[in-house]
CHARMM-style PDB file with segment names, atoms N, HN, CA, C and O in Angstrom:
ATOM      1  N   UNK     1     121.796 155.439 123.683  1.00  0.00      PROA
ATOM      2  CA  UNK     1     122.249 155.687 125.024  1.00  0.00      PROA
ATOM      3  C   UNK     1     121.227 156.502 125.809  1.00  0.00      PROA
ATOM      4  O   UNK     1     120.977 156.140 126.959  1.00  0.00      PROA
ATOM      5  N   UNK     2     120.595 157.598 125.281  1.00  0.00      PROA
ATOM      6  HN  UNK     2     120.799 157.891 124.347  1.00  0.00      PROA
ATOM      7  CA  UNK     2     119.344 158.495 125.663  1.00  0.00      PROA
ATOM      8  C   UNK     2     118.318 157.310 126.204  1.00  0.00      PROA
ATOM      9  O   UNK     2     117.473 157.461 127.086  1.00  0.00      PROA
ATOM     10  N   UNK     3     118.552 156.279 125.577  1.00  0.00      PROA
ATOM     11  HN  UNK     3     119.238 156.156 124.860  1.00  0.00      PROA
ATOM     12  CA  UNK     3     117.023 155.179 125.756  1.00  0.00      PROA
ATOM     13  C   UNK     3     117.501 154.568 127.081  1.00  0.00      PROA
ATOM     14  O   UNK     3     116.876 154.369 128.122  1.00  0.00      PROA
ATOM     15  N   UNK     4     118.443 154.390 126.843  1.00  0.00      PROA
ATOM     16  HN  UNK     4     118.951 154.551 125.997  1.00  0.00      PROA
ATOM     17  CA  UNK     4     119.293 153.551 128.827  1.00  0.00      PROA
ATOM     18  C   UNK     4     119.147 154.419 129.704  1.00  0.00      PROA
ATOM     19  O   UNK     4     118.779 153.988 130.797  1.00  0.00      PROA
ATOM     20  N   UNK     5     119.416 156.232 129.551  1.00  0.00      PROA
ATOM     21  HN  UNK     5     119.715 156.582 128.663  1.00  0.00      PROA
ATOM     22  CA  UNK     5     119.558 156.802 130.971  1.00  0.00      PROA
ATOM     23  C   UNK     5     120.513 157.339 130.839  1.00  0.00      PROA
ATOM     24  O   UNK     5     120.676 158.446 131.353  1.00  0.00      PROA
ATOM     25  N   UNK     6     121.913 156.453 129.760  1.00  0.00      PROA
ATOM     26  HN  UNK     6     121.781 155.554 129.343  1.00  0.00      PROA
ATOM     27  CA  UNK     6     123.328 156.780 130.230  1.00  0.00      PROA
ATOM     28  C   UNK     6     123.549 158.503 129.611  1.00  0.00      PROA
ATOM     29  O   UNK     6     124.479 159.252 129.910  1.00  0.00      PROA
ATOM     30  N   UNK     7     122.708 158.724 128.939  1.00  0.00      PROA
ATOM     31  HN  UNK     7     121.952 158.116 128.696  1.00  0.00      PROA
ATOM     32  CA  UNK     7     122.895 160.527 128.621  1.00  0.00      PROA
ATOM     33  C   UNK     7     121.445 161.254 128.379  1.00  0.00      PROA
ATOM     34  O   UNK     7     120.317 160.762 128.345  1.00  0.00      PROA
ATOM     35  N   UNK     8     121.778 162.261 128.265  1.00  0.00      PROA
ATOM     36  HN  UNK     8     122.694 162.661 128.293  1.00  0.00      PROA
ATOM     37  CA  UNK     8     120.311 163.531 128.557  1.00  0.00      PROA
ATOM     38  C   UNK     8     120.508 164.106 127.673  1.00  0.00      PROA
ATOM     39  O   UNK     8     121.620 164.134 127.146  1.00  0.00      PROA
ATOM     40  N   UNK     9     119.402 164.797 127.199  1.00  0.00      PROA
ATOM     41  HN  UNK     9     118.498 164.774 127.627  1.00  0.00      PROA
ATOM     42  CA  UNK     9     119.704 165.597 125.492  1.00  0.00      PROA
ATOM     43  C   UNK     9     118.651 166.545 125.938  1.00  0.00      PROA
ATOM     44  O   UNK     9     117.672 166.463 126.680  1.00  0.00      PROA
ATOM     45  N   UNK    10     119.112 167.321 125.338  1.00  0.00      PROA
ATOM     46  HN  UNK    10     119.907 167.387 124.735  1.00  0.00      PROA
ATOM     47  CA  UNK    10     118.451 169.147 125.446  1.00  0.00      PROA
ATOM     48  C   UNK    10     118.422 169.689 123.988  1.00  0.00      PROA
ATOM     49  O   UNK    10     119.498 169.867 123.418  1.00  0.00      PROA
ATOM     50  N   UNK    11     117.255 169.961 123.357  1.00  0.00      PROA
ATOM     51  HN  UNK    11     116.381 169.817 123.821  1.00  0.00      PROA
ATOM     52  CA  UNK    11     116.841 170.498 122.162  1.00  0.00      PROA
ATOM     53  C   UNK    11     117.518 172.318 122.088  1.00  0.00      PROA
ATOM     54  O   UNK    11     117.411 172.955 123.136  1.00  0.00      PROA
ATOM     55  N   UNK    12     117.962 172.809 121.248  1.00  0.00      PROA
ATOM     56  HN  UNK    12     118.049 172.291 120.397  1.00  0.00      PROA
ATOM     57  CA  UNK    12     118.947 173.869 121.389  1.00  0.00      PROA
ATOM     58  C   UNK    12     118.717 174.542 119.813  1.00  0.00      PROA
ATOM     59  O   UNK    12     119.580 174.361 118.955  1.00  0.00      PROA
ATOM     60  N   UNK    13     117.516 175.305 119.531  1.00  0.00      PROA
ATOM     61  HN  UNK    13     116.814 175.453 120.229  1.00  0.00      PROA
ATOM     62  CA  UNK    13     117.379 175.022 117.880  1.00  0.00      PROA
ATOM     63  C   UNK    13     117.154 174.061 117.191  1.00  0.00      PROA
ATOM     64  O   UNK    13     116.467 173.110 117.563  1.00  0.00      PROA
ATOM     65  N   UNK    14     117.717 174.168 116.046  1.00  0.00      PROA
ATOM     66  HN  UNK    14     118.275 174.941 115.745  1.00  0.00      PROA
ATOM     67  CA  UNK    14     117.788 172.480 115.486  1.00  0.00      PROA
ATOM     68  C   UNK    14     118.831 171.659 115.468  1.00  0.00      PROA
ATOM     69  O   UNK    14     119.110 170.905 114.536  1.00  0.00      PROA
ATOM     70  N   UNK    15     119.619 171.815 116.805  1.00  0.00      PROA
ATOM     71  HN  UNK    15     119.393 172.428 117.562  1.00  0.00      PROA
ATOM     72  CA  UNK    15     120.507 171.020 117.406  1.00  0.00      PROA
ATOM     73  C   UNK    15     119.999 170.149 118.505  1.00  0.00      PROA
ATOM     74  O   UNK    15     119.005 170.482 119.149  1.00  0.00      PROA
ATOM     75  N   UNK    16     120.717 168.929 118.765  1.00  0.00      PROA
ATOM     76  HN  UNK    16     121.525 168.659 118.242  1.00  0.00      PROA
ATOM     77  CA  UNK    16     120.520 168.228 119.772  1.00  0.00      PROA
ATOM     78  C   UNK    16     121.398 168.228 121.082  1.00  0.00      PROA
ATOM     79  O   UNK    16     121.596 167.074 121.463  1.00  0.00      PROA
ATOM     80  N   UNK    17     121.889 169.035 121.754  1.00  0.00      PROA
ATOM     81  HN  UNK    17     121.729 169.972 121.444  1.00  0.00      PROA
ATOM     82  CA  UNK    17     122.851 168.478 122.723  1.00  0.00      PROA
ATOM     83  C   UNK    17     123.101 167.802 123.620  1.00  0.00      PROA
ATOM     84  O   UNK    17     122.693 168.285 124.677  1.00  0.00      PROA
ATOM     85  N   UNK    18     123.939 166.230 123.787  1.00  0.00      PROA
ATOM     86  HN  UNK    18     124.270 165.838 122.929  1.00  0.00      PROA
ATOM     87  CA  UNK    18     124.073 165.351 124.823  1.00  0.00      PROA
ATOM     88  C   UNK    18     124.428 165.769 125.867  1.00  0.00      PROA
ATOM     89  O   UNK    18     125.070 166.818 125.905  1.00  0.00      PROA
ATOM     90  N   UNK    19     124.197 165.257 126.708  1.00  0.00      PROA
ATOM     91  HN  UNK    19     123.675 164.404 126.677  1.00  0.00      PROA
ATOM     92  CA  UNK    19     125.444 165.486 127.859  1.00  0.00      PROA
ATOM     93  C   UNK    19     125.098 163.378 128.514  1.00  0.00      PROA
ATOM     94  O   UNK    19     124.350 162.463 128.169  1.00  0.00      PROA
ATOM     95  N   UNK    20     126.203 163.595 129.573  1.00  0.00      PROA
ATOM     96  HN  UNK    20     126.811 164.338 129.853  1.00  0.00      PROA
ATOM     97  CA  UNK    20     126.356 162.839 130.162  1.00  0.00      PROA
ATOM     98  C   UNK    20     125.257 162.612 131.518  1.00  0.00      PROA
ATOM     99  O   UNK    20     125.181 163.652 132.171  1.00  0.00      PROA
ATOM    100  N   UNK    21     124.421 161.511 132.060  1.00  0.00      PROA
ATOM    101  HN  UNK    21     124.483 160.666 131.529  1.00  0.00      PROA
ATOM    102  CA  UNK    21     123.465 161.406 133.316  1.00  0.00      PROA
ATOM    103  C   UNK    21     124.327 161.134 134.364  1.00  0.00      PROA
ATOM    104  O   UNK    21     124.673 159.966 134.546  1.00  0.00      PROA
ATOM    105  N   UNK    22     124.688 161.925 135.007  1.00  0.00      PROA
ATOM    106  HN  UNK    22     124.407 162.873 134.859  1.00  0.00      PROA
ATOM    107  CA  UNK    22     125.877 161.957 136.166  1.00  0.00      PROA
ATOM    108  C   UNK    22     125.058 161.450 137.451  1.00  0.00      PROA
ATOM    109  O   UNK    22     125.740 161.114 138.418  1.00  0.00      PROA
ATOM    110  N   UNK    23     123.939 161.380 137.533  1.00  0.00      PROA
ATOM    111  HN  UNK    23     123.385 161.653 136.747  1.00  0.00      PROA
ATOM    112  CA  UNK    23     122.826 161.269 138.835  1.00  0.00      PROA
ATOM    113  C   UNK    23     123.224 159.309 138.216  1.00  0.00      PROA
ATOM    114  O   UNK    23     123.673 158.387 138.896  1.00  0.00      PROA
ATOM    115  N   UNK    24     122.858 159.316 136.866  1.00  0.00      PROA
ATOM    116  HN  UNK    24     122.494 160.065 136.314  1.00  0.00      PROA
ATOM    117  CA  UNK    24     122.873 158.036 136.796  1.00  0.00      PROA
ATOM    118  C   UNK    24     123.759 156.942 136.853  1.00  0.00      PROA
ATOM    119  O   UNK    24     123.484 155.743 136.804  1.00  0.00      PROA
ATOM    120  N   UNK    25     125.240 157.685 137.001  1.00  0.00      PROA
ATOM    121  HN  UNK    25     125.464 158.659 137.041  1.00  0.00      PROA
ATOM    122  CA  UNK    25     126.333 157.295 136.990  1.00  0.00      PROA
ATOM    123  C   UNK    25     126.655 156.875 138.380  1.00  0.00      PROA
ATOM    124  O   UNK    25     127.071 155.770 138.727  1.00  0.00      PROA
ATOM    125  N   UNK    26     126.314 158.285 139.400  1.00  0.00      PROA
ATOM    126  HN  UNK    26     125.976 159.183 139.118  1.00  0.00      PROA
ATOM    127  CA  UNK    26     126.832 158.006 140.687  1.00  0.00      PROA
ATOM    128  C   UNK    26     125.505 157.110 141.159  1.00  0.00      PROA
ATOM    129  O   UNK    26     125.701 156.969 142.366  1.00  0.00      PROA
ATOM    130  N   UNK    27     124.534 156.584 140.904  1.00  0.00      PROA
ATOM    131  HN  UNK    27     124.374 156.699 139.924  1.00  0.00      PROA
ATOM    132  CA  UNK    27     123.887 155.852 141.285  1.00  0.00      PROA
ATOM    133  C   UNK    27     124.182 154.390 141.393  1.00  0.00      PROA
ATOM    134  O   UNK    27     123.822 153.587 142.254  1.00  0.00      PROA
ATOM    135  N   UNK    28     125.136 154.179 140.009  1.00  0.00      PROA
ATOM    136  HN  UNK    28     125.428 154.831 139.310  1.00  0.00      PROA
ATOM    137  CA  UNK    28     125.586 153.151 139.426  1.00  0.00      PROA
ATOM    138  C   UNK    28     126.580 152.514 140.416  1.00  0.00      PROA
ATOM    139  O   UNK    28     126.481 151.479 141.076  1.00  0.00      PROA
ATOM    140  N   UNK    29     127.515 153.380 140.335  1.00  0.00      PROA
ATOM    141  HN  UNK    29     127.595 154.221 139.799  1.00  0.00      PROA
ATOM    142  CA  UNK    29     128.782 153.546 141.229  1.00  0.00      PROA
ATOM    143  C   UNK    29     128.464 152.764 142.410  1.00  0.00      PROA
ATOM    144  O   UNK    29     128.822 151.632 142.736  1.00  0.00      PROA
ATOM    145  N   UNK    30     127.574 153.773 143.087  1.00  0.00      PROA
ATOM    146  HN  UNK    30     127.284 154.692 142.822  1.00  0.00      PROA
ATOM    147  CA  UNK    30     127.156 153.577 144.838  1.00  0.00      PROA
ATOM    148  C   UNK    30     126.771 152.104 144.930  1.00  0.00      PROA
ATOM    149  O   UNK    30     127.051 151.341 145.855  1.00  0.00      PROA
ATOM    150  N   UNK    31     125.855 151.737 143.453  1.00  0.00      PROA
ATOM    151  HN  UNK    31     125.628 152.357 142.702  1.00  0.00      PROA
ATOM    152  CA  UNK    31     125.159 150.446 143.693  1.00  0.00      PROA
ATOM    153  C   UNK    31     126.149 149.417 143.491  1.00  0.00      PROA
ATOM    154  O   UNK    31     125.832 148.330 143.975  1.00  0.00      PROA
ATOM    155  N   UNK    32     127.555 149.483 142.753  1.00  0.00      PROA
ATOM    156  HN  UNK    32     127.812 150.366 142.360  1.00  0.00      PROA
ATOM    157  CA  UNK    32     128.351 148.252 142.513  1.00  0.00      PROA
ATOM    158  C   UNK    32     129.541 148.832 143.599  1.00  0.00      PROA
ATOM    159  O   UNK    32     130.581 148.200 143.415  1.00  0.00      PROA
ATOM    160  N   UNK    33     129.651 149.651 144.463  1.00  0.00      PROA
ATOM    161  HN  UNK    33     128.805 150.164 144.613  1.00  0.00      PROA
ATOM    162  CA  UNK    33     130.647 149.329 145.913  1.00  0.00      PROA
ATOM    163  C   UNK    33     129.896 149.132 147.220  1.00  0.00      PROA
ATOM    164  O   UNK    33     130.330 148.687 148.283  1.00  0.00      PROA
ATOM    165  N   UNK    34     128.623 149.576 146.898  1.00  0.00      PROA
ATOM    166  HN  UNK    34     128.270 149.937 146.035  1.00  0.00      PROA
ATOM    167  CA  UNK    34     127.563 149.151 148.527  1.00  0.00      PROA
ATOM    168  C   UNK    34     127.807 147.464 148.050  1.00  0.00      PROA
ATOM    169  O   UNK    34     128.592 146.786 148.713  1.00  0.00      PROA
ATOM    170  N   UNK    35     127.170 146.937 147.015  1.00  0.00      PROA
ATOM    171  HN  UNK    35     126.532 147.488 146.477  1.00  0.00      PROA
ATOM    172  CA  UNK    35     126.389 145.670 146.947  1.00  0.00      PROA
ATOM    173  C   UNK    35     127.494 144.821 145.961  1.00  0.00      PROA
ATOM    174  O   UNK    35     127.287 143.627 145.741  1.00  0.00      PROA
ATOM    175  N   UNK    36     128.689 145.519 145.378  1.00  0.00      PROA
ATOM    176  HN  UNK    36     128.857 146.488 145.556  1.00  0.00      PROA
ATOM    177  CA  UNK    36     128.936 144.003 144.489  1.00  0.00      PROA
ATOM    178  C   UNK    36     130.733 143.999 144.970  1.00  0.00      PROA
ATOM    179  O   UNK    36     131.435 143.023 144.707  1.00  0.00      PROA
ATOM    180  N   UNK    37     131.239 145.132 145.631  1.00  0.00      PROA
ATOM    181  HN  UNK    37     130.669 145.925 145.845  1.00  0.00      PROA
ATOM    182  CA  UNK    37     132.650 145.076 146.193  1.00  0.00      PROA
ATOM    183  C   UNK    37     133.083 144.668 147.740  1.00  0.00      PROA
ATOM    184  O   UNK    37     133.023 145.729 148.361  1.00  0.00      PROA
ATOM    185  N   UNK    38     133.390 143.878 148.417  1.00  0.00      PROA
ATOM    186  HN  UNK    38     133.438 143.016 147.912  1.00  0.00      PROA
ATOM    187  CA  UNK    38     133.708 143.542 149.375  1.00  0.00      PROA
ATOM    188  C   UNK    38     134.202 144.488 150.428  1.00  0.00      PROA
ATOM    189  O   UNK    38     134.047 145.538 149.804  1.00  0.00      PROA
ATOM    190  N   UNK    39     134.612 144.792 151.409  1.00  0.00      PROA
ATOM    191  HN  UNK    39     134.738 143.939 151.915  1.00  0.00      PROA
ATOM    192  CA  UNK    39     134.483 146.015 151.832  1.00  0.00      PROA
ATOM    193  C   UNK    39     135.966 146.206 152.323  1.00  0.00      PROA
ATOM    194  O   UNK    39     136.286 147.355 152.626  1.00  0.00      PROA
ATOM    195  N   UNK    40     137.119 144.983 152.460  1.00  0.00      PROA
ATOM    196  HN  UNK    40     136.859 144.049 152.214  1.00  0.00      PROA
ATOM    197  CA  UNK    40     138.547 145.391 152.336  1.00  0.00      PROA
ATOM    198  C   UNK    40     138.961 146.282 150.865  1.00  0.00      PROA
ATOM    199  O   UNK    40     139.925 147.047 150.837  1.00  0.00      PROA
ATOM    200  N   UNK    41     138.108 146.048 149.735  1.00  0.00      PROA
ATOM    201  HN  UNK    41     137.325 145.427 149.758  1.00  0.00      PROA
ATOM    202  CA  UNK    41     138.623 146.743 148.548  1.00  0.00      PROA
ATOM    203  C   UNK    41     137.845 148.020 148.002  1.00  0.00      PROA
ATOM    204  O   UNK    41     138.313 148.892 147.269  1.00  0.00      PROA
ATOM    205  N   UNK    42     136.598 147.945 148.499  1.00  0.00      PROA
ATOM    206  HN  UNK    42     136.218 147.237 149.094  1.00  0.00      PROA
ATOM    207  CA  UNK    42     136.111 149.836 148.420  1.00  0.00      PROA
ATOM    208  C   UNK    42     134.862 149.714 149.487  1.00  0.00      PROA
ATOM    209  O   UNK    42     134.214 148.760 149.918  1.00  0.00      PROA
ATOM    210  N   UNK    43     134.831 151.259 149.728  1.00  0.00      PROA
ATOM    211  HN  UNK    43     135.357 152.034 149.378  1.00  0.00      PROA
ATOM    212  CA  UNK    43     133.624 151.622 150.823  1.00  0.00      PROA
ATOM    213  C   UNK    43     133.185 152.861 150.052  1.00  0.00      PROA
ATOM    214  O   UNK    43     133.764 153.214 149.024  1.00  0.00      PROA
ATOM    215  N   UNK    44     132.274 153.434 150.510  1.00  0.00      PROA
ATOM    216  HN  UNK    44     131.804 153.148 151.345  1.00  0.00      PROA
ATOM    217  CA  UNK    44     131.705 154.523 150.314  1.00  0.00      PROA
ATOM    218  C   UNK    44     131.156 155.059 151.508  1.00  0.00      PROA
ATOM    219  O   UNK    44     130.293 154.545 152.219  1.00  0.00      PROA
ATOM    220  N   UNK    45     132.009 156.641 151.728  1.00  0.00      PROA
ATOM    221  HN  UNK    45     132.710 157.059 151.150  1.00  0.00      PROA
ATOM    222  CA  UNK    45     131.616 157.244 152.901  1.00  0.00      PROA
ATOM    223  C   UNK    45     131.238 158.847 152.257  1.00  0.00      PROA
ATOM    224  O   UNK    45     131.673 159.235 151.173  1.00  0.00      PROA
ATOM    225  N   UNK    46     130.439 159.580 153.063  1.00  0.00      PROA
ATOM    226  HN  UNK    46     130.086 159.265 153.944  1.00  0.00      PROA
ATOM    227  CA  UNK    46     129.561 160.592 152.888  1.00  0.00      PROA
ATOM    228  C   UNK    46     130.143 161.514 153.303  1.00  0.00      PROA
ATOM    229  O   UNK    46     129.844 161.738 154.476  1.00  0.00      PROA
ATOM    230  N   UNK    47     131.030 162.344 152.793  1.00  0.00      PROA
ATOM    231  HN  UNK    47     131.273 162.162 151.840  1.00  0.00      PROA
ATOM    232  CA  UNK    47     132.028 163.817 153.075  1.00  0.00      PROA
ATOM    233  C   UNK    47     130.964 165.305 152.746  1.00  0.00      PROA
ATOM    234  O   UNK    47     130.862 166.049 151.771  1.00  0.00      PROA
ATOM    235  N   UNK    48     130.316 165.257 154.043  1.00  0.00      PROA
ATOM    236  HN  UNK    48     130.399 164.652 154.836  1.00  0.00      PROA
ATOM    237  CA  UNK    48     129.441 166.206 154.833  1.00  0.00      PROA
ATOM    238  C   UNK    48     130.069 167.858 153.984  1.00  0.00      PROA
ATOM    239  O   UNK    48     129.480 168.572 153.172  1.00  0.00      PROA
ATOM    240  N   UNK    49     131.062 167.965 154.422  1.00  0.00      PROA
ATOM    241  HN  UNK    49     131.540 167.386 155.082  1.00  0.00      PROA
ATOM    242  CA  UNK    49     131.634 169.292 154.580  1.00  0.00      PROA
ATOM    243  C   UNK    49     131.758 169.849 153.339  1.00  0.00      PROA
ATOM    244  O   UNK    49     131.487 171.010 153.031  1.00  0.00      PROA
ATOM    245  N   UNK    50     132.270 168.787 152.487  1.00  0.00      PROA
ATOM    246  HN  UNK    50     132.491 167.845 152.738  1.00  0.00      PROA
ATOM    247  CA  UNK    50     132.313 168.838 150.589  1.00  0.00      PROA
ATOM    248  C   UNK    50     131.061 168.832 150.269  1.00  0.00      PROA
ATOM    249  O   UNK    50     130.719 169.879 149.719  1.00  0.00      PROA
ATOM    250  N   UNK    51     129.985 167.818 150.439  1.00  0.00      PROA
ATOM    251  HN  UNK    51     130.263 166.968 150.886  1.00  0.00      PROA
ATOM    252  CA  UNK    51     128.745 167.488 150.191  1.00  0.00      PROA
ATOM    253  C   UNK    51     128.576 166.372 149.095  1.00  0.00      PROA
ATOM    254  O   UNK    51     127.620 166.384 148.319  1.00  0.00      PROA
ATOM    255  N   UNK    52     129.417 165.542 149.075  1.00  0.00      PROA
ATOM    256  HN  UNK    52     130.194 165.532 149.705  1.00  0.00      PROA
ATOM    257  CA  UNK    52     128.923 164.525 148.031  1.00  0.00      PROA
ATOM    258  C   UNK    52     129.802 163.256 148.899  1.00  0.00      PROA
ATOM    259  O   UNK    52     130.210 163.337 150.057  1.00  0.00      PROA
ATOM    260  N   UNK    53     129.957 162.006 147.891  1.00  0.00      PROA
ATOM    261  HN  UNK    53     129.626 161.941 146.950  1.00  0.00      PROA
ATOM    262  CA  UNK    53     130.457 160.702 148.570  1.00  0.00      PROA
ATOM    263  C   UNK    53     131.714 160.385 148.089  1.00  0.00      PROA
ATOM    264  O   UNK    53     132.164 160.594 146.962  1.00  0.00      PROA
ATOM    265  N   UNK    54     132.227 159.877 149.016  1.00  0.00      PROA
ATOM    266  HN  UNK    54     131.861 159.708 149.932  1.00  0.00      PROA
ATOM    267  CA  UNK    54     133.601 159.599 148.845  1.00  0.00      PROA
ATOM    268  C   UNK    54     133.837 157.908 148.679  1.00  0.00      PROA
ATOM    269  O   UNK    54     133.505 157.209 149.636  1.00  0.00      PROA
ATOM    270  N   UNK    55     134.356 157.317 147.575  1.00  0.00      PROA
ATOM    271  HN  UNK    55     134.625 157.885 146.797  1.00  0.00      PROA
ATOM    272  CA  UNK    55     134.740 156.043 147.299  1.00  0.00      PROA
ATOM    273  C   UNK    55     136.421 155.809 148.076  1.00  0.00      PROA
ATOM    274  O   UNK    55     137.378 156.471 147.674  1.00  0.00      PROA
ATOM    275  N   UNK    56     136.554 154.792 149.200  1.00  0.00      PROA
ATOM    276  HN  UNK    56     135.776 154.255 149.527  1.00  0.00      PROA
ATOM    277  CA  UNK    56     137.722 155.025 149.798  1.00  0.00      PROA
ATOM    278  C   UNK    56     138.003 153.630 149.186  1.00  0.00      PROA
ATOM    279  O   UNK    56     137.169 152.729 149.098  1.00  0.00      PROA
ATOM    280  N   UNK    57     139.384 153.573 148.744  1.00  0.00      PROA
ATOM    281  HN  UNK    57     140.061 154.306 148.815  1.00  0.00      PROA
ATOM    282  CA  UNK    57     140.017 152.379 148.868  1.00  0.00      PROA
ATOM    283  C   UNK    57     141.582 152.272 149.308  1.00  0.00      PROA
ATOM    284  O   UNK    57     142.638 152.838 149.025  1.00  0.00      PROA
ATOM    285  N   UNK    58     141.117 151.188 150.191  1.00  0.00      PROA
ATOM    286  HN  UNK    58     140.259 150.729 150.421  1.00  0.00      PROA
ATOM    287  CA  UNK    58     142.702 150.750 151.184  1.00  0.00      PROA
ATOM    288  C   UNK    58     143.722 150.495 150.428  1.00  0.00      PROA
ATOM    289  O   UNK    58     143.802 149.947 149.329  1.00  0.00      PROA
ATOM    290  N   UNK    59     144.837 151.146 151.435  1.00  0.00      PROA
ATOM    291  HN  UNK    59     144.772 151.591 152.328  1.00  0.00      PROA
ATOM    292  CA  UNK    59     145.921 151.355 150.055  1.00  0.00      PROA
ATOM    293  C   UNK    59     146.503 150.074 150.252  1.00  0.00      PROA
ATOM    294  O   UNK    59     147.085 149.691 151.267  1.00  0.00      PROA
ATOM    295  N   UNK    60     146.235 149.241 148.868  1.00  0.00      PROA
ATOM    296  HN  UNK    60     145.763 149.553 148.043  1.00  0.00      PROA
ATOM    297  CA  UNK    60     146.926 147.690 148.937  1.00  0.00      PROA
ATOM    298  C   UNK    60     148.059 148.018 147.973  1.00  0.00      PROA
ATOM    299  O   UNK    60     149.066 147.346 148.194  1.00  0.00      PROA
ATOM    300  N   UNK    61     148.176 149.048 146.759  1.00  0.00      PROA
ATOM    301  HN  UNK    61     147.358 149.594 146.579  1.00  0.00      PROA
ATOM    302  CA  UNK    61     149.295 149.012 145.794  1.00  0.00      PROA
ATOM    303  C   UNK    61     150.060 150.464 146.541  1.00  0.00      PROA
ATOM    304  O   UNK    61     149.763 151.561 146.067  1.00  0.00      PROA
ATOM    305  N   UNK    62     150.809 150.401 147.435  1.00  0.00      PROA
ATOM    306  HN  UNK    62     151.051 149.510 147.820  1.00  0.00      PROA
ATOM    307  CA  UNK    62     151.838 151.409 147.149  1.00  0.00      PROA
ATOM    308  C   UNK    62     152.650 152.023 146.123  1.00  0.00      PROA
ATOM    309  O   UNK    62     153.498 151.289 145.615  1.00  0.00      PROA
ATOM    310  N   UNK    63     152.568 153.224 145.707  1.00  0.00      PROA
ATOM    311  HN  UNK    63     151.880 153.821 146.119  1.00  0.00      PROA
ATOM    312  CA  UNK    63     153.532 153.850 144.842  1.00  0.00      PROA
ATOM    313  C   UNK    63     154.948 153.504 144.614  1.00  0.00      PROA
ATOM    314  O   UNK    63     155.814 153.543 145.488  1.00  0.00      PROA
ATOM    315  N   UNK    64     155.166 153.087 143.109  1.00  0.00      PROA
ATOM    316  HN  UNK    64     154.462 153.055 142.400  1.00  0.00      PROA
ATOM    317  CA  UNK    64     156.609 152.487 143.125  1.00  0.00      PROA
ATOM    318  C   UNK    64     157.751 153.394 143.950  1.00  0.00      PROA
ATOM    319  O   UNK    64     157.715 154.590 144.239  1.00  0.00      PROA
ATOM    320  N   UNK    65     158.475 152.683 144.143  1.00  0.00      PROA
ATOM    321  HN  UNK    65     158.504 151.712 143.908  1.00  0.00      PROA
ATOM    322  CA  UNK    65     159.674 153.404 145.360  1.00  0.00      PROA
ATOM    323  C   UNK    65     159.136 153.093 146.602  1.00  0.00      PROA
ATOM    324  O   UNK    65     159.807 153.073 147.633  1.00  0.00      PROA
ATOM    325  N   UNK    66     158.134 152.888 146.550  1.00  0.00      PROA
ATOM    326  HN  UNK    66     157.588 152.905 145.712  1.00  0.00      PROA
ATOM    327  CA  UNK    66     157.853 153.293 148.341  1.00  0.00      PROA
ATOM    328  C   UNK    66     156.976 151.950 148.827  1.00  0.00      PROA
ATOM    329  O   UNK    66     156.037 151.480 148.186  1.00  0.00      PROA
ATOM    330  N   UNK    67     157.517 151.402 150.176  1.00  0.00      PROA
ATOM    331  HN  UNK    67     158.280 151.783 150.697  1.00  0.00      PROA
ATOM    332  CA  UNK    67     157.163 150.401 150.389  1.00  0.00      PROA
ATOM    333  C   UNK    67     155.766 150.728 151.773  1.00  0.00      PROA
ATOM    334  O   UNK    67     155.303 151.692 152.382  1.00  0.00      PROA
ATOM    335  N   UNK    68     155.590 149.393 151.705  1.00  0.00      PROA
ATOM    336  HN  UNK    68     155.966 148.610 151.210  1.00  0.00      PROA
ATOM    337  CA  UNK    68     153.821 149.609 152.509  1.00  0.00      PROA
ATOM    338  C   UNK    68     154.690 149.552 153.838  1.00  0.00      PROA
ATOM    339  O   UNK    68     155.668 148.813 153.953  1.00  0.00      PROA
ATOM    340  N   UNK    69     154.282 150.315 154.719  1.00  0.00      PROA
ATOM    341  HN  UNK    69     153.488 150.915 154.626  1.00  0.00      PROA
ATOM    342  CA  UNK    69     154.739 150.509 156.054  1.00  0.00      PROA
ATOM    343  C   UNK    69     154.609 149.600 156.977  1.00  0.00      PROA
ATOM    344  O   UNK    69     153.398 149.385 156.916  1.00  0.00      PROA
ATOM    345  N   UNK    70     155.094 148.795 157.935  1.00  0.00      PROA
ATOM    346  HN  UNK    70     156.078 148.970 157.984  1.00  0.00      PROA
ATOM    347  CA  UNK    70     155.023 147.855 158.586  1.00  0.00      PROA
ATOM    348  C   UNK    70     154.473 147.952 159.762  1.00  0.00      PROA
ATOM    349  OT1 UNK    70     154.381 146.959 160.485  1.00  0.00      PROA
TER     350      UNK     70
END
């Protein structure tokens, strides 16, 4: 997985510790809702104030009990 990207390892003694490539993840992300999701079922918008991106999707499944508003 170290050889793909999908994790990062940090030498710690004679330990190895993984972690997870989160840069490589949200890269991933961004690249399959910009380019492979249609844009009624996800967008990606840029929440300034928080500082990172926001994946929006339109609410097509309402919560059981509760019906989609007319």
């Amino acid at each position: 997985m170290s050889h793909a990207g999908l994790v990062l390892s940090q030498r710690e003694g004679r330990s190895i510790i993984y972690r997870a490539n989160f840069g490589f993840f949200t890269d991933l992300i961004r690249y399959m809702v910009k380019d492979c999701c249609r844009m009624e079922f996800a967008s990606i918008r840029e929440d300034t104030k928080r500082g990172c991106s926001v994946i929006e999707m339109p609410s097509c499944c309402p919560p059981q009990g509760r019906e989609k508003p007319s």
